[in-house]
N, C-alpha and C positions, 0 to 999 in steps of 0.2 A: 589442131593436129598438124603433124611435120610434115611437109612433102617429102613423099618419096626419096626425091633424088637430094633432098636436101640431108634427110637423118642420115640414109644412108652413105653417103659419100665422107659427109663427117668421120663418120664413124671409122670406116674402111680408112681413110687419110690416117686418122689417130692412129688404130690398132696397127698398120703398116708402119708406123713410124716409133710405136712404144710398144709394143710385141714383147715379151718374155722369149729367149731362146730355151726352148725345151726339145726335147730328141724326140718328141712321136710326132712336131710340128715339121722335124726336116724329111719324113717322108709321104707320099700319095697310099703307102703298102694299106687297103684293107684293115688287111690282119693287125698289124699293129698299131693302125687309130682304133681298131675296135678295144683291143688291150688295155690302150691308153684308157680311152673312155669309161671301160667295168674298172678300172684302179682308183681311177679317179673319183665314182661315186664313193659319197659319205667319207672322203679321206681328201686329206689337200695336198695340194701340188707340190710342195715342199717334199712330204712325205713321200711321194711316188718316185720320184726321180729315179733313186736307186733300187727301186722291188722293177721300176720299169726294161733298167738296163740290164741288171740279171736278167728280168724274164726273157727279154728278148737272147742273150746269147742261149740261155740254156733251151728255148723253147725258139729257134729264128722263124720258122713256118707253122701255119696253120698244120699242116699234116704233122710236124714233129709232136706236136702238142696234142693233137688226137693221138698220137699212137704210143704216150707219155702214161704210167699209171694214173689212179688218185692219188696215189700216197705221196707219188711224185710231185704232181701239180699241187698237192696243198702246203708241202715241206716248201717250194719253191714260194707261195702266199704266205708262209708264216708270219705272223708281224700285221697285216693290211687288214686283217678282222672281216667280219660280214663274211666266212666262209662259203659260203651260197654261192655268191658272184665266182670264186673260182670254179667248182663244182659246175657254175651251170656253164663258165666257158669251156670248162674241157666236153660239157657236154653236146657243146652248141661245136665245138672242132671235129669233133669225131661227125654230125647230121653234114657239115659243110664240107666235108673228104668224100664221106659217104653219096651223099645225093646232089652234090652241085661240082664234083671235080676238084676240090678244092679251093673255090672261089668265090667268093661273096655275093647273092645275088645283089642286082639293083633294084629290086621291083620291093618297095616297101612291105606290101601286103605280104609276100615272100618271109621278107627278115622278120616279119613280126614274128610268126609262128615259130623261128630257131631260139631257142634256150637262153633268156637274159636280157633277150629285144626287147623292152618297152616302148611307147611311143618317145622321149627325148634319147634313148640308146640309137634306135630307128635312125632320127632326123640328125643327131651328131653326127656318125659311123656317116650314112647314104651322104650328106652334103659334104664333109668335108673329103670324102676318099672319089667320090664320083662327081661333085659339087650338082648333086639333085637340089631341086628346089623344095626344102620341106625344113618349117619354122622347128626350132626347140625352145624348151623350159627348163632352168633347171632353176636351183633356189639364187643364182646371182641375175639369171634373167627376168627371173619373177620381184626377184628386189628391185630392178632398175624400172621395170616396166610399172610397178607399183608405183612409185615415185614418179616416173613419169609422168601418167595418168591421175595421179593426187589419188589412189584408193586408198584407204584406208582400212587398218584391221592387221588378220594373223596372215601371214606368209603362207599359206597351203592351195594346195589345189582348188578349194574354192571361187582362187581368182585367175587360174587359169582360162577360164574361157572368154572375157573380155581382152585378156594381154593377147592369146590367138588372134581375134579379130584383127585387132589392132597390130599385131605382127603380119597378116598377112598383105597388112595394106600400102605397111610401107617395107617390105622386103625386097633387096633388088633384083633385077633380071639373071643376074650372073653372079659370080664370085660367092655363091652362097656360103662355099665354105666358111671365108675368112670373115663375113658379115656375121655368122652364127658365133665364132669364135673370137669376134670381137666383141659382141656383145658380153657374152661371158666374164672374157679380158675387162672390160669395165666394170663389172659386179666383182672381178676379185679387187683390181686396183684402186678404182678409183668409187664408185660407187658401190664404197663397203657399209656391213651392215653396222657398223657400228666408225663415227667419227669420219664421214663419206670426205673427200677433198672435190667438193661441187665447185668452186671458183675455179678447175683446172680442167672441168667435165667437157667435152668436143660438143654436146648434145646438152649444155646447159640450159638452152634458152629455148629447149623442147618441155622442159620439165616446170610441170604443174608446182610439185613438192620443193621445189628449188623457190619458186616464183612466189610462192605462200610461207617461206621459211619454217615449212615442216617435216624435211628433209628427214630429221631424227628422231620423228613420230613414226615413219614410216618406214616398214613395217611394222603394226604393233611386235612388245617382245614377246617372249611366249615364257611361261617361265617350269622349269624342270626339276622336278625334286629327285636329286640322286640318293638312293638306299644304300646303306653301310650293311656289307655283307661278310661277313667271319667264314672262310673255311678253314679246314686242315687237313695235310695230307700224307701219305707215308712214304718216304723211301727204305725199296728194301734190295737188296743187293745178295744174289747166292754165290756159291763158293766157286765160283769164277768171274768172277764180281759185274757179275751183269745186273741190272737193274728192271724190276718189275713195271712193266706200262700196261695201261687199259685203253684203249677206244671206246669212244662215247657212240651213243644210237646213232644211227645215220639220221636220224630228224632230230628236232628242236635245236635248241644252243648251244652252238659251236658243235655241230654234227659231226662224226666220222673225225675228228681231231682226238688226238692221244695224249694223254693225263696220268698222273702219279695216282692210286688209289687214294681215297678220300672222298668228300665232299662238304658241303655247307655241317656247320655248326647248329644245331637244335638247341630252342627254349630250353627242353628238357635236359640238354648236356649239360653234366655240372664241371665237366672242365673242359680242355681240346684234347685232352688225350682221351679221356670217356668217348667222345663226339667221334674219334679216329676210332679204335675199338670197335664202335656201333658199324662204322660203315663198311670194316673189313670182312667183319659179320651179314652186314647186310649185303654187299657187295658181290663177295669172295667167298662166302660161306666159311669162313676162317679165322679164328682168334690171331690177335695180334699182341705182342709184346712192346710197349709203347717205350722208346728211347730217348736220347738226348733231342731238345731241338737244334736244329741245321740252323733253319732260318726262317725269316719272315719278310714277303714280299705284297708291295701293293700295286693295284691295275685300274685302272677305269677302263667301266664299258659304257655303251652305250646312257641304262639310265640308272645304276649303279656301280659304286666301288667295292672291291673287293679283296679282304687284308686275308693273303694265306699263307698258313703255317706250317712249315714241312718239320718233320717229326723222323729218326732216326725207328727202324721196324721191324724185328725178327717174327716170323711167322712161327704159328705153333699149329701145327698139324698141315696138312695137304690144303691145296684148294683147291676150290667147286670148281664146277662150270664157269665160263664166261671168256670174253674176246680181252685177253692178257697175251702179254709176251713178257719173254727175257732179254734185252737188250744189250749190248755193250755200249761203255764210253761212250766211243767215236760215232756209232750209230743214232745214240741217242741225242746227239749234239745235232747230227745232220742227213737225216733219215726221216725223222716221223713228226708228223705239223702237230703241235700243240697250241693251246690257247695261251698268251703273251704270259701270263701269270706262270705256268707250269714253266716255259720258256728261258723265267727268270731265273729260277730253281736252279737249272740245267745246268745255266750260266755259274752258277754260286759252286754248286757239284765239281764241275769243270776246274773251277779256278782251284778250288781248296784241296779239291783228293787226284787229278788227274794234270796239272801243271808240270 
């Protein structure tokens, strides 16, 4: 096992001198390592850079962002997926204006209870904006700490409660922040899950899985079967050429995000125009006259793909009930959060009929 002051200072030396410059590192603000941290779950740093720097202008204070719509707060998320984490920040801004002044507590027990704190949200945010002393995990901490420790098997929780132990033993007195975020810093750089560069590792000569050349056993893989999924959907436009959009449930997939009528494609559809038909029916209460197709766009989510087909639409009769609007153009470009797939559509709409 490492001493102490030996992993740590390693470590702290390395990340101080190989550091990524990124923008939610050049300030102490709360609020915006908290931002950092919910964008950066399940999405990589690559990708956040730029959802991070708009957010910040358009939302610069916790209070701005509590007193920001939904519709607002998830247009401004569009693209970062996992629509939850925005949802539960605006709602975790609005408990932090309300009952704490606008100000982040320190007392962990405190942030747990606000909206999107879990325990590694917790110990991120409190160590590096207050530099508390309180260990995290996420999945590069748990890869390195795997390997460190020679465990073997699947990368999940499971094996969090020996990497704790062993985080708390040798965590330093101070600098918790950068010690946590160096850790990390190592799991994305250099101790990656795949093809690790351990000859250049600060902390090589702590590592079990280095010293047994099993480096690349460890983690077991895990392995993901992604499902091919057919929608199709309608665009339909009235005579002021505004365009029909629907808002999905406020729960399940991709909640409270706003979509073109349509949905998944059924065994029983014998084609995608039949399958579009059904849903306007089923939908909208409304027969639909099925057009030219526009286009065809694909998406990956999580643990499927997703090929969907936009379909030119005239309605025949009125429609039902249900949470629809009419939109324009410009609004629908930059107004109402949809799921990436609908997103693309927009994009296609935009370029062909409103350039």
């Amino acid at each position: 096992m490492p001493k102490k002051s030996s992993f740590s200072q390693e470590i702290l030396s390395w990340y101080r001198a190989n550091k990524r410059s990124l923008p939610w590192r050049e300030t102490k603000d709360p609020y915006k390592i908290w931002v950092s941290e919910i964008m950066l779950q399940q999405t990589t740093v690559k990708a956040v850079i730029d959802y991070y720097r708009r957010w910040i202008v358009r939302f610069p204070t916790v209070e701005s962002l509590a007193q920001a719509s939904l519709d607002d707060v998830l247009k401004n998320w569009q693209g970062l997926g996992y629509y939850n984490r925005a949802k539960n920040l605006h709602k975790a801004a609005q408990m932090v204006v309300q009952e704490f002044k606008g100000v982040l507590p320190k007392d962990p027990q405190v942030v747990r209870k606000i909206p999107g704190f879990g325990p590694y949200t917790v110990g991120a945010v409190l160590s590096i904006a207050y530099d508390i002393k309180l260990p995290i995990i996420d999945a590069n901490v748990r890869r390195v700490f795997m390997r460190q420790l020679g465990i073997q098997g699947l990368a999940d929780t499971s094996q969090d409660k020996a990497i704790l132990v062993h985080l708390l033993k040798i965590m330093p007195d101070q600098h918790i922040g950068d010690f946590n975020q160096a850790l990390m810093e190592l799991g994305a750089l250099i101790c990656r899950s795949k093809e690790p560069v351990c000859n250049i590792c600060p902390v090589n000569k702590h590592c079990k899985a280095y010293e047994q050349d099993i480096q690349e056993l460890i983690p077991a893989p895990k392995k993901v079967e992604i499902k091919d999924i057919k929608a199709v959907v309608g665009i339909v436009q009235d005579l002021k050429g505004r365009y029909l959009i629907q808002q999905r449930p406020s729960k399940g997939l991709l909640a409270n995000l706003w979509e073109f009528p349509g949905g998944k494609i059924e065994k029983t559809d014998k084609t995608p125009q039949e399958a579009l038909k059904r849903e306007f029916k089923e939908e909208l209460q409304c027969d639909a006259l099925v057009g030219n197709r526009i286009c065809e766009v694909s998406h990956y989510y999580t643990q499927f793909k997703v090929k969907l087909t936009a379909f030119e639409v005239k309605l025949q009769g009125s429609l039902g009930p249900g949470k629809y609007i009419w939109v324009s153009p410009k609004d629908l470009q930059g107004k109402y959060a949809m799921p990436s797939g609908s997103a693309k559509i927009v994009e296609v709409l935009i370029k062909t009929r409103h350039s």
